[in-house]
Backbone as XML, in Angstrom:
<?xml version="1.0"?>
<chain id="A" units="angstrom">
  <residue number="1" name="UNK">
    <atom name="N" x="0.841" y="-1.179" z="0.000"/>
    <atom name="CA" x="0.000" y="0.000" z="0.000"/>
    <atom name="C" x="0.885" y="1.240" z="0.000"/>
  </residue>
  <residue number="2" name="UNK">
    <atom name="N" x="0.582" y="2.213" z="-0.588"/>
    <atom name="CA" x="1.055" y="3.532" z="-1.158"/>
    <atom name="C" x="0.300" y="4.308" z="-0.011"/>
  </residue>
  <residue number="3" name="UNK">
    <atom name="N" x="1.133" y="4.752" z="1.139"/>
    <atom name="CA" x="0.321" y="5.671" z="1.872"/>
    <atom name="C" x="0.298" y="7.133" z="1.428"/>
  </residue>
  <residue number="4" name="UNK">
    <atom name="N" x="1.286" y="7.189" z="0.600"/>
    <atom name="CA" x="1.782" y="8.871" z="0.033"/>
    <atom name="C" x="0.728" y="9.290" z="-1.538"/>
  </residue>
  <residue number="5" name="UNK">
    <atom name="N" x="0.270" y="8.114" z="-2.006"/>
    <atom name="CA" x="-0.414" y="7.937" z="-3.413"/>
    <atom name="C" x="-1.157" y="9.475" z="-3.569"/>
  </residue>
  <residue number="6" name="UNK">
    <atom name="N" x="-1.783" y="9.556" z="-2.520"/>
    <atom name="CA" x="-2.722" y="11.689" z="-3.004"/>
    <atom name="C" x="-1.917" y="12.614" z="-2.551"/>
  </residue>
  <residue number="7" name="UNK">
    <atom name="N" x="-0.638" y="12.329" z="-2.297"/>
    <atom name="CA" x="0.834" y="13.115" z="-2.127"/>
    <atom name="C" x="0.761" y="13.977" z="-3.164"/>
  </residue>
  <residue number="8" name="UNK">
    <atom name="N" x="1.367" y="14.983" z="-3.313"/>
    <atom name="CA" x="2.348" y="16.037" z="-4.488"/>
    <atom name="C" x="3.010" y="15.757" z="-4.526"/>
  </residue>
  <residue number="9" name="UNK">
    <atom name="N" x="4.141" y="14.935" z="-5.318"/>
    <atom name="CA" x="5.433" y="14.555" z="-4.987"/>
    <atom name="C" x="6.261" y="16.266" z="-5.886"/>
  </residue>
  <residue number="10" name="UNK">
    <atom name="N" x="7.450" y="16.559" z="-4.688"/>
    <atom name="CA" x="7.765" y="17.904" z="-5.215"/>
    <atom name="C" x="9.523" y="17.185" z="-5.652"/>
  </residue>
  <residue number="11" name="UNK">
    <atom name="N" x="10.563" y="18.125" z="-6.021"/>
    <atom name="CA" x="11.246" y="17.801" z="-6.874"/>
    <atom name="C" x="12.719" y="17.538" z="-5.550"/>
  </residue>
  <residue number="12" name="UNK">
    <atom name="N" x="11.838" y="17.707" z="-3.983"/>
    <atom name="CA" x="13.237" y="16.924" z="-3.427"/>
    <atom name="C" x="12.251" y="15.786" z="-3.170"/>
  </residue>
  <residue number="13" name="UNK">
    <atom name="N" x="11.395" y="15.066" z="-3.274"/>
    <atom name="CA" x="10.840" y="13.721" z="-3.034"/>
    <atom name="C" x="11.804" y="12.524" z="-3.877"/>
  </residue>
  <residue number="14" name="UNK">
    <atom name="N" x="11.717" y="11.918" z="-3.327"/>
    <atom name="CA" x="12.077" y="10.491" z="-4.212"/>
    <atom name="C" x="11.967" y="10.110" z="-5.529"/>
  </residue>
  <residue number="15" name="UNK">
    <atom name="N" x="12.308" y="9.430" z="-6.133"/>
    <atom name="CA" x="11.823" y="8.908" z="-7.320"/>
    <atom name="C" x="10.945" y="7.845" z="-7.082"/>
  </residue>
  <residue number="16" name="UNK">
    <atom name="N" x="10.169" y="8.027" z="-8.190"/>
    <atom name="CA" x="9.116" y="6.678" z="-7.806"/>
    <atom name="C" x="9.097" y="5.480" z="-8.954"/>
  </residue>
  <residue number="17" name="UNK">
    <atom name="N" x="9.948" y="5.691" z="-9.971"/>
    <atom name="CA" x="10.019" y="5.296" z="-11.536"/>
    <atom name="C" x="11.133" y="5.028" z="-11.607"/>
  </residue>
  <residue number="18" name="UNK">
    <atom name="N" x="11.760" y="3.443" z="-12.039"/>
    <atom name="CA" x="13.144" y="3.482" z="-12.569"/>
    <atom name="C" x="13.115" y="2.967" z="-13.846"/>
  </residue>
  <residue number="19" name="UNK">
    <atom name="N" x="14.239" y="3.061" z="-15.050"/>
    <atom name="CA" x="13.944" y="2.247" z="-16.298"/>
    <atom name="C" x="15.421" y="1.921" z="-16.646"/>
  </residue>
  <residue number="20" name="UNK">
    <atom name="N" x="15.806" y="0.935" z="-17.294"/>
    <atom name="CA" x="17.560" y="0.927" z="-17.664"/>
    <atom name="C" x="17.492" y="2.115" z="-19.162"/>
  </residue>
  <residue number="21" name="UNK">
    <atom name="N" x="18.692" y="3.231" z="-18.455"/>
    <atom name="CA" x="18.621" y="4.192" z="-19.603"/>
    <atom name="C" x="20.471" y="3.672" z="-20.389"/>
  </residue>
  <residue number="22" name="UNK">
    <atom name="N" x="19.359" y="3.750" z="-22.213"/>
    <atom name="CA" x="20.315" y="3.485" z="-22.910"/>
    <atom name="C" x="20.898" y="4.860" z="-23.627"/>
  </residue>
  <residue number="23" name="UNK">
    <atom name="N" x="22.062" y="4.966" z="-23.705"/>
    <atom name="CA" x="22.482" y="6.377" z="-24.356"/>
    <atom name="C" x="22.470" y="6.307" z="-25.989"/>
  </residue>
  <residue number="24" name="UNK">
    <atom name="N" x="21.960" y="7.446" z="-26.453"/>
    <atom name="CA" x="21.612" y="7.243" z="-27.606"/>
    <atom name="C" x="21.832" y="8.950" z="-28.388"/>
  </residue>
  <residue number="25" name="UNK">
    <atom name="N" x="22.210" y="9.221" z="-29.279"/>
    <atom name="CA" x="22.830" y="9.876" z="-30.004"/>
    <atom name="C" x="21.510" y="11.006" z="-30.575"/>
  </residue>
  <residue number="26" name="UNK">
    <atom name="N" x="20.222" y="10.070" z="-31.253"/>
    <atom name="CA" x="18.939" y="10.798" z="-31.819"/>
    <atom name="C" x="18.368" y="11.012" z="-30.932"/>
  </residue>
  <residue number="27" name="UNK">
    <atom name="N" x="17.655" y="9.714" z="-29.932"/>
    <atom name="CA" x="16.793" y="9.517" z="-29.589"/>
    <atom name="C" x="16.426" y="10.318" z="-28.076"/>
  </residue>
  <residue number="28" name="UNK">
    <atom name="N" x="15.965" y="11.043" z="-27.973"/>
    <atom name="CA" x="15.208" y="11.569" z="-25.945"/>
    <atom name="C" x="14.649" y="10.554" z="-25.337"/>
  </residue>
  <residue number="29" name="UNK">
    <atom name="N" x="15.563" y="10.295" z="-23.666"/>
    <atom name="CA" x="14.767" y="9.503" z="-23.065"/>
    <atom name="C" x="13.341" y="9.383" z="-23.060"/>
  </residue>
  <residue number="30" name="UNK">
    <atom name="N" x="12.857" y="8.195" z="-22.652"/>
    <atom name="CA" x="11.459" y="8.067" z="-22.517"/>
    <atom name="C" x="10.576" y="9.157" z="-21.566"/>
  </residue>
  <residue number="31" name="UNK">
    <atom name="N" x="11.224" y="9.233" z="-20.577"/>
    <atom name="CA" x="10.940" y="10.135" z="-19.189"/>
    <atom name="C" x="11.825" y="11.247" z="-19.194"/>
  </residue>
  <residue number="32" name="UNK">
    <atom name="N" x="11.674" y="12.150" z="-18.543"/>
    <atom name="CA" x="12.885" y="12.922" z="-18.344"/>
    <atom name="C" x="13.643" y="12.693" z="-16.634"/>
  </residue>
  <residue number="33" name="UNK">
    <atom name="N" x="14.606" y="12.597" z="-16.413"/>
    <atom name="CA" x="15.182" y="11.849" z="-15.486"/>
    <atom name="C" x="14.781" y="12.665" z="-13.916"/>
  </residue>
  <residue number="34" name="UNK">
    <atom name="N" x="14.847" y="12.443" z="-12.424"/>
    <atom name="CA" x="15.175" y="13.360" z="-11.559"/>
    <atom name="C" x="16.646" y="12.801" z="-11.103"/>
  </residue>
  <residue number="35" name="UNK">
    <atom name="N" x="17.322" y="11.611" z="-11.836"/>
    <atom name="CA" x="18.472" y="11.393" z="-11.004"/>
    <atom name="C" x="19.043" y="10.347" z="-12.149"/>
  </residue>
  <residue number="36" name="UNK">
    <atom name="N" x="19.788" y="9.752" z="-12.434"/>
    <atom name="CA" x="21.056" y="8.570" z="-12.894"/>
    <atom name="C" x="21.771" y="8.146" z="-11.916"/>
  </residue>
  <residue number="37" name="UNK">
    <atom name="N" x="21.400" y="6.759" z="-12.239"/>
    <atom name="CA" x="22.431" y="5.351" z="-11.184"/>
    <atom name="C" x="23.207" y="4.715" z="-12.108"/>
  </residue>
  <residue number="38" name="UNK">
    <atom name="N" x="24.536" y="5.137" z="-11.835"/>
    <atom name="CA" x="25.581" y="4.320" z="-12.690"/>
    <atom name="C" x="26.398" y="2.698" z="-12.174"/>
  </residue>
  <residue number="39" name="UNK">
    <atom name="N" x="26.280" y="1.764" z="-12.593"/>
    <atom name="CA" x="27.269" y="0.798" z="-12.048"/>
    <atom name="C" x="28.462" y="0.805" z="-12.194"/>
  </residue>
  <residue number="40" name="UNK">
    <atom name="N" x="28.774" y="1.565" z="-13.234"/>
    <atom name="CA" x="30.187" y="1.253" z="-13.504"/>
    <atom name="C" x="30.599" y="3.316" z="-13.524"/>
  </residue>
  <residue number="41" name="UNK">
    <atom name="N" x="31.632" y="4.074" z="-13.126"/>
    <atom name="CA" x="31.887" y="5.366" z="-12.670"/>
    <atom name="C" x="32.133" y="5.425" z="-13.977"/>
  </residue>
  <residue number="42" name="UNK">
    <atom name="N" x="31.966" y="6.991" z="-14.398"/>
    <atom name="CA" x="32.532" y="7.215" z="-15.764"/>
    <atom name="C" x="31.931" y="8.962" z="-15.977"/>
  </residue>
  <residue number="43" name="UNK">
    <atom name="N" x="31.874" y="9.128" z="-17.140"/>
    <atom name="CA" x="31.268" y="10.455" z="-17.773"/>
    <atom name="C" x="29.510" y="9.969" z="-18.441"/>
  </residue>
  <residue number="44" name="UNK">
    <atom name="N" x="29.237" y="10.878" z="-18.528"/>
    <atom name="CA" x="27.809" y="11.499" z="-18.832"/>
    <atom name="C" x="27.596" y="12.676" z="-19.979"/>
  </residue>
  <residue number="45" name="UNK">
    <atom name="N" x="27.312" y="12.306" z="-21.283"/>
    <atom name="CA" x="27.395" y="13.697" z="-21.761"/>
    <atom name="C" x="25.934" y="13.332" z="-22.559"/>
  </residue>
  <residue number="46" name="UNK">
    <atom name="N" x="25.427" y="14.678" z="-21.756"/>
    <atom name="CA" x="23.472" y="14.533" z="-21.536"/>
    <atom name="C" x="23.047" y="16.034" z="-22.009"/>
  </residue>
  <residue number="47" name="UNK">
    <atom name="N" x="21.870" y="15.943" z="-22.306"/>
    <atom name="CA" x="20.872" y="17.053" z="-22.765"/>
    <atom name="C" x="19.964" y="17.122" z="-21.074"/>
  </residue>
  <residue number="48" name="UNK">
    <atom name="N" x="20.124" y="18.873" z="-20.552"/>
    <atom name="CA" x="18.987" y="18.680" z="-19.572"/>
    <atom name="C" x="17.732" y="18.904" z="-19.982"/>
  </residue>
  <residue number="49" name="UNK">
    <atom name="N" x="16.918" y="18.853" z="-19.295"/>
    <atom name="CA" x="15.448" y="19.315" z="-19.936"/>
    <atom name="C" x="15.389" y="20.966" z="-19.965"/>
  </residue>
  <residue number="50" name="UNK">
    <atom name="N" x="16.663" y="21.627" z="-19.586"/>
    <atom name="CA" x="16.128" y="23.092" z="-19.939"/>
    <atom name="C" x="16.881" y="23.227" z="-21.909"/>
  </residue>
  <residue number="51" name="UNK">
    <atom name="N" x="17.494" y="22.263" z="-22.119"/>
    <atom name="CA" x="18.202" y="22.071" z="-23.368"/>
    <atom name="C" x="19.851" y="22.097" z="-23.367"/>
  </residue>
  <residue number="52" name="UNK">
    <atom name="N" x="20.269" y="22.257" z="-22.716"/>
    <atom name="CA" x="21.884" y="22.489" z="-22.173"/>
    <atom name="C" x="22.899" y="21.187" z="-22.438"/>
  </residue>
  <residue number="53" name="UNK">
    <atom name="N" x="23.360" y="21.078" z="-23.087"/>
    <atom name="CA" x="24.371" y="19.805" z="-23.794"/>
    <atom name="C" x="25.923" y="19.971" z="-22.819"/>
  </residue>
  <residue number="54" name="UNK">
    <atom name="N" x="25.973" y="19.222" z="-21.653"/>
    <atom name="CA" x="27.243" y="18.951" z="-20.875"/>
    <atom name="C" x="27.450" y="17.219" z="-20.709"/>
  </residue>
  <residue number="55" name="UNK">
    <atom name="N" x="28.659" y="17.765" z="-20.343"/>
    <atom name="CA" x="29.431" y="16.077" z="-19.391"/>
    <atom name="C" x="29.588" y="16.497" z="-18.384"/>
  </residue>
  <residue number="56" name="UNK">
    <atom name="N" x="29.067" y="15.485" z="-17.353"/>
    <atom name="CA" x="29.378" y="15.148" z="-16.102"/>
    <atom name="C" x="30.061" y="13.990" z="-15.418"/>
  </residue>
  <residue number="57" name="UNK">
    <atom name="N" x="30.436" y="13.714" z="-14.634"/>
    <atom name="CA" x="30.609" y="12.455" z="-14.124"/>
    <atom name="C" x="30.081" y="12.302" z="-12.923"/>
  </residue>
  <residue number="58" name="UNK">
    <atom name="N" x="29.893" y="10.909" z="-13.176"/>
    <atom name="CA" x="29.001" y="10.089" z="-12.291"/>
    <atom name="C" x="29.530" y="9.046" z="-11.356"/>
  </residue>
  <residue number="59" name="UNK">
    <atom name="N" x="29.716" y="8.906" z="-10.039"/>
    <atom name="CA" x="30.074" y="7.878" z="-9.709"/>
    <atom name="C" x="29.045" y="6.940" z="-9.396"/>
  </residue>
  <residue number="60" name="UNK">
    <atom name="N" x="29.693" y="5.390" z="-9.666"/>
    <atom name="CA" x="28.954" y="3.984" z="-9.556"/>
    <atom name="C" x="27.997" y="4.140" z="-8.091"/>
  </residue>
  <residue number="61" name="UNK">
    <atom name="N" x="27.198" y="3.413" z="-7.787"/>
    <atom name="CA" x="26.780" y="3.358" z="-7.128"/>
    <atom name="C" x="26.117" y="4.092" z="-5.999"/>
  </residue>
  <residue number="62" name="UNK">
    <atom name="N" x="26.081" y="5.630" z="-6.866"/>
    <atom name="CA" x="25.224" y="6.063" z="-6.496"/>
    <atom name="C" x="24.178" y="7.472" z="-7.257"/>
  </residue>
  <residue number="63" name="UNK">
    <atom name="N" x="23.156" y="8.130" z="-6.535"/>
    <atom name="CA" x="22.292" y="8.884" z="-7.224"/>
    <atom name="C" x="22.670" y="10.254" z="-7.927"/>
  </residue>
  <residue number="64" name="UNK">
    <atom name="N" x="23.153" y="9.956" z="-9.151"/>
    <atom name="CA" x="23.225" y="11.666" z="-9.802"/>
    <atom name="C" x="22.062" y="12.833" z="-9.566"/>
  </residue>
  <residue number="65" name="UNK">
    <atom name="N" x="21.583" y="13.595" z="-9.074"/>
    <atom name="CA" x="20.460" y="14.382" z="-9.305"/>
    <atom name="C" x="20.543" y="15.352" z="-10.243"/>
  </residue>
  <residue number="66" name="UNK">
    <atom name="N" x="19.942" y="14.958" z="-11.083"/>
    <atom name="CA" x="20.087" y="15.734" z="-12.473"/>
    <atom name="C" x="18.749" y="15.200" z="-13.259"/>
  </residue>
  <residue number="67" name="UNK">
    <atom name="N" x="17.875" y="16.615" z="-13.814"/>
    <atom name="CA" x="17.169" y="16.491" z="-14.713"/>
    <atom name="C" x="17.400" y="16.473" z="-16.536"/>
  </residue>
  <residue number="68" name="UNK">
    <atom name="N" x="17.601" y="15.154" z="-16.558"/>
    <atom name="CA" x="18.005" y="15.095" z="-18.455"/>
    <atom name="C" x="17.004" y="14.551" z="-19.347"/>
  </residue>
  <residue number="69" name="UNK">
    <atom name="N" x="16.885" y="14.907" z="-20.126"/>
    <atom name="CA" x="16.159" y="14.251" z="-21.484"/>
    <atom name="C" x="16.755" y="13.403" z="-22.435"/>
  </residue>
  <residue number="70" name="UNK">
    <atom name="N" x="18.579" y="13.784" z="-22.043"/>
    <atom name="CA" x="19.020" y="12.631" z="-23.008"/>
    <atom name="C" x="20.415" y="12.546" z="-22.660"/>
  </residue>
  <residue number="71" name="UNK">
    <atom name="N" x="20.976" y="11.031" z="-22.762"/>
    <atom name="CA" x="22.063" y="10.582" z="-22.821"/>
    <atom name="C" x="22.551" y="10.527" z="-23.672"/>
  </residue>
  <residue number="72" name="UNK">
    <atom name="N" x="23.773" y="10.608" z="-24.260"/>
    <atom name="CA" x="23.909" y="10.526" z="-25.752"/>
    <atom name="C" x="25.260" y="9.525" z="-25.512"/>
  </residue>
  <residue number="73" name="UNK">
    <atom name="N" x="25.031" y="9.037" z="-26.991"/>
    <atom name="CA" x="25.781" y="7.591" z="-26.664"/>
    <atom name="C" x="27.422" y="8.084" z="-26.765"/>
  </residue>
  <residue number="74" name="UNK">
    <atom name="N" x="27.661" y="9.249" z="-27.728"/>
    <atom name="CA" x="29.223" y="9.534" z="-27.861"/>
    <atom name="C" x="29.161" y="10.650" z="-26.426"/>
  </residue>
  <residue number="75" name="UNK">
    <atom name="N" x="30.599" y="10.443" z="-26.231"/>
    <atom name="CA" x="31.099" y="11.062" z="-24.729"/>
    <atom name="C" x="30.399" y="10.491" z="-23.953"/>
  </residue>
  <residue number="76" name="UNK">
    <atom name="N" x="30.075" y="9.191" z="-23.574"/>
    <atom name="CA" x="29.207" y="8.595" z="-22.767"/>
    <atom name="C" x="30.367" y="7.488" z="-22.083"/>
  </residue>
  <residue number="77" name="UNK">
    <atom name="N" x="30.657" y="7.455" z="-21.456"/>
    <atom name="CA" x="31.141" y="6.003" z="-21.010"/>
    <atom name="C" x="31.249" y="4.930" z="-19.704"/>
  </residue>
  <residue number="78" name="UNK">
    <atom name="N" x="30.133" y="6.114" z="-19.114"/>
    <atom name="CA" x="29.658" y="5.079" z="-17.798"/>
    <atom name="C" x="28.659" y="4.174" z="-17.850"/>
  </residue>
  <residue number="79" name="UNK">
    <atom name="N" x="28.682" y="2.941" z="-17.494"/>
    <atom name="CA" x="27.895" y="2.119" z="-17.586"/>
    <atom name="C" x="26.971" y="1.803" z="-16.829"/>
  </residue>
  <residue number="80" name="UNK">
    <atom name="N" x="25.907" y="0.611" z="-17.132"/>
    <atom name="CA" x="25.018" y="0.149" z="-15.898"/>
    <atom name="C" x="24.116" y="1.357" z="-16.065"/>
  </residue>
  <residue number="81" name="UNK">
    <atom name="N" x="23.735" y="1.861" z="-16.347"/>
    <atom name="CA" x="22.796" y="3.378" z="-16.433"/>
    <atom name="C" x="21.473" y="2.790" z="-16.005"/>
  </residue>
  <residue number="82" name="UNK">
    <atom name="N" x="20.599" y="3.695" z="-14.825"/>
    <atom name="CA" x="19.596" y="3.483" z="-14.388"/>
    <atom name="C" x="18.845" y="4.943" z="-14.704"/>
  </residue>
  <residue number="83" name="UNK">
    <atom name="N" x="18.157" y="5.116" z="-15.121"/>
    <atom name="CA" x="17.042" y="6.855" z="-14.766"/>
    <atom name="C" x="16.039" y="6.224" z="-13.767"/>
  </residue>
  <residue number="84" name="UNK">
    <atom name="N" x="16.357" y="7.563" z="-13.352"/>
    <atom name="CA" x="14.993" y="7.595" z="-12.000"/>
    <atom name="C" x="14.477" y="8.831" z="-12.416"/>
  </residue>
  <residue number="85" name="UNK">
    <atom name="N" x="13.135" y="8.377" z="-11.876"/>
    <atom name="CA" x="11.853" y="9.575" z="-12.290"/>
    <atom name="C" x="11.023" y="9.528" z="-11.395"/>
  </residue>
</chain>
Protein backbone atom coordinates (compact mmCIF):
# COMPACT_ATOMS: atom_id res chain seq x y z
CA UNK A 1 0.00 0.00 0.00
CA UNK A 2 1.06 3.53 -1.16
CA UNK A 3 0.32 5.67 1.87
CA UNK A 4 1.78 8.87 0.03
CA UNK A 5 -0.41 7.94 -3.41
CA UNK A 6 -2.72 11.69 -3.00
CA UNK A 7 0.83 13.11 -2.13
CA UNK A 8 2.35 16.04 -4.49
CA UNK A 9 5.43 14.55 -4.99
CA UNK A 10 7.76 17.90 -5.22
CA UNK A 11 11.25 17.80 -6.87
CA UNK A 12 13.24 16.92 -3.43
CA UNK A 13 10.84 13.72 -3.03
CA UNK A 14 12.08 10.49 -4.21
CA UNK A 15 11.82 8.91 -7.32
CA UNK A 16 9.12 6.68 -7.81
CA UNK A 17 10.02 5.30 -11.54
CA UNK A 18 13.14 3.48 -12.57
CA UNK A 19 13.94 2.25 -16.30
CA UNK A 20 17.56 0.93 -17.66
CA UNK A 21 18.62 4.19 -19.60
CA UNK A 22 20.31 3.49 -22.91
CA UNK A 23 22.48 6.38 -24.36
CA UNK A 24 21.61 7.24 -27.61
CA UNK A 25 22.83 9.88 -30.00
CA UNK A 26 18.94 10.80 -31.82
CA UNK A 27 16.79 9.52 -29.59
CA UNK A 28 15.21 11.57 -25.94
CA UNK A 29 14.77 9.50 -23.06
CA UNK A 30 11.46 8.07 -22.52
CA UNK A 31 10.94 10.13 -19.19
CA UNK A 32 12.88 12.92 -18.34
CA UNK A 33 15.18 11.85 -15.49
CA UNK A 34 15.18 13.36 -11.56
CA UNK A 35 18.47 11.39 -11.00
CA UNK A 36 21.06 8.57 -12.89
CA UNK A 37 22.43 5.35 -11.18
CA UNK A 38 25.58 4.32 -12.69
CA UNK A 39 27.27 0.80 -12.05
CA UNK A 40 30.19 1.25 -13.50
CA UNK A 41 31.89 5.37 -12.67
CA UNK A 42 32.53 7.22 -15.76
CA UNK A 43 31.27 10.45 -17.77
CA UNK A 44 27.81 11.50 -18.83
CA UNK A 45 27.40 13.70 -21.76
CA UNK A 46 23.47 14.53 -21.54
CA UNK A 47 20.87 17.05 -22.77
CA UNK A 48 18.99 18.68 -19.57
CA UNK A 49 15.45 19.32 -19.94
CA UNK A 50 16.13 23.09 -19.94
CA UNK A 51 18.20 22.07 -23.37
CA UNK A 52 21.88 22.49 -22.17
CA UNK A 53 24.37 19.81 -23.79
CA UNK A 54 27.24 18.95 -20.87
CA UNK A 55 29.43 16.08 -19.39
CA UNK A 56 29.38 15.15 -16.10
CA UNK A 57 30.61 12.45 -14.12
CA UNK A 58 29.00 10.09 -12.29
CA UNK A 59 30.07 7.88 -9.71
CA UNK A 60 28.95 3.98 -9.56
CA UNK A 61 26.78 3.36 -7.13
CA UNK A 62 25.22 6.06 -6.50
CA UNK A 63 22.29 8.88 -7.22
CA UNK A 64 23.22 11.67 -9.80
CA UNK A 65 20.46 14.38 -9.31
CA UNK A 66 20.09 15.73 -12.47
CA UNK A 67 17.17 16.49 -14.71
CA UNK A 68 18.00 15.09 -18.45
CA UNK A 69 16.16 14.25 -21.48
CA UNK A 70 19.02 12.63 -23.01
CA UNK A 71 22.06 10.58 -22.82
CA UNK A 72 23.91 10.53 -25.75
CA UNK A 73 25.78 7.59 -26.66
CA UNK A 74 29.22 9.53 -27.86
CA UNK A 75 31.10 11.06 -24.73
CA UNK A 76 29.21 8.60 -22.77
CA UNK A 77 31.14 6.00 -21.01
CA UNK A 78 29.66 5.08 -17.80
CA UNK A 79 27.89 2.12 -17.59
CA UNK A 80 25.02 0.15 -15.90
CA UNK A 81 22.80 3.38 -16.43
CA UNK A 82 19.60 3.48 -14.39
CA UNK A 83 17.04 6.85 -14.77
CA UNK A 84 14.99 7.59 -12.00
CA UNK A 85 11.85 9.58 -12.29
Amino acid sequence: MDQFRTSQPGLESPASGVFALVPDDAQDLPVATRGINAAVSGYLRLTTVDGTVGTVFVAAGTVFPIRARRVWATGTDAAGLAGLY
